[in-house]
Residue, then its C-alpha position, 0 to 999 in steps of 0.5 A: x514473480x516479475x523482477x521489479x518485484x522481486x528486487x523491491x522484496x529484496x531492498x525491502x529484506x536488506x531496509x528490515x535488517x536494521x530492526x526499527x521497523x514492525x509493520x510492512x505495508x503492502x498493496x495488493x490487488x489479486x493477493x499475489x503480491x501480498x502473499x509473495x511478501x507475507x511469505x517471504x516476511x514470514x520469519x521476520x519480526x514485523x506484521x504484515x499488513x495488505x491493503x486491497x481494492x475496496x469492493x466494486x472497485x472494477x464494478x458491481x459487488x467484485x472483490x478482486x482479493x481471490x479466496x485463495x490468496x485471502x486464506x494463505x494471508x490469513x495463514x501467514x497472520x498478515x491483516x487485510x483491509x479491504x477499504x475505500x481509496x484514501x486519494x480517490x473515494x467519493x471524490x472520483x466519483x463527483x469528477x466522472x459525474x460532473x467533471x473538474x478535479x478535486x483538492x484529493x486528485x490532484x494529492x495523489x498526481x502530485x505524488x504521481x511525478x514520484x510514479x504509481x507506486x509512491x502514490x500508492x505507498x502513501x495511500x495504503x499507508x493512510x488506509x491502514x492507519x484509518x483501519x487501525x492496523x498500523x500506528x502513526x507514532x512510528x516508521x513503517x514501511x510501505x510497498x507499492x507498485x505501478x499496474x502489477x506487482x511492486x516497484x516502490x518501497x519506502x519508510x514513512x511515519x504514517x496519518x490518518x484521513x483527517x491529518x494527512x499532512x502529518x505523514x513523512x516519508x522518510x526514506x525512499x528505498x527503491x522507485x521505478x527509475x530510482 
């Protein structure tokens, strides 16, 4: 495990001391990650849930969430959702087909001045609560990371797709440069 990883599970270990927060968010791609935290959360009070690529995210019908990985998480207890980005989705595709920007892009580069990893956080935290995996009435904490691994840990109060403008982020716990 890289250090930037490994240093965010740690602030995210020490955050979870505290006893208020039962769901994890984690992005993962491959599932290494998430199988790194669910492993390391595994005595902890607290679900876990992964948020993965939506399927042909790189092309074609590829899941980029290795079998292997899937299993061990589904081992652990940890949820995956597998689903569309909340910041891009359909609204990527009318930029590559027929250029500008949309309202959503340009959410998620605003997010980006805080790095990838925030905009991550937030995103995945939109996509588990769409997926009914996490409430929206309490803290949670969301992990993300910029290309591999993670580097961002923050508790937010998280919202669905449809009231987006209600999540708060609460506390940032650790952020590339941070």
């Amino acid at each position: 495990m890289d250090e930037a990883t490994q240093a965010t599970l740690e602030v995210v270990l020490g955050r979870l001391e505290a006893g208020d927060i039962e769901h994890v968010v984690v992005a993962t791609t491959s599932g290494e990650t998430g199988v790194r935290f669910a492993e390391a959360l595994a005595e902890v009070d607290t679900r876990v849930v992964c948020i993965t690529h939506h399927v042909g995210f790189k092309g074609g019908d590829i899941d980029q969430l290795e079998p292997a990985h899937r299993g061990r998480l589904e081992q652990l207890g940890a949820h995956v959702v597998t689903a569309g980005h909340a910041l891009s989705g359909v609204g990527r595709s009318i930029s590559k087909q027929f250029g500008g920007v949309t309202p959503t892009e340009i959410v998620a580069h605003t997010l980006r001045l805080f790095g990838q990893g925030m905009k991550v956080c937030v995103e995945c935290a939109v996509m588990a609560a769409d997926a009914g995996a996490i409430p929206t009435d309490r803290p949670i904490l969301a992990v993300g990371g910029t290309g591999r691994g993670a580097d961002t840990a923050v508790v937010l109060r998280p919202a669905h797709m449809n009231a987006f403008f209600e999540l708060r982020v609460r506390e940032i716990l650790c952020f590339p440069g941070g």
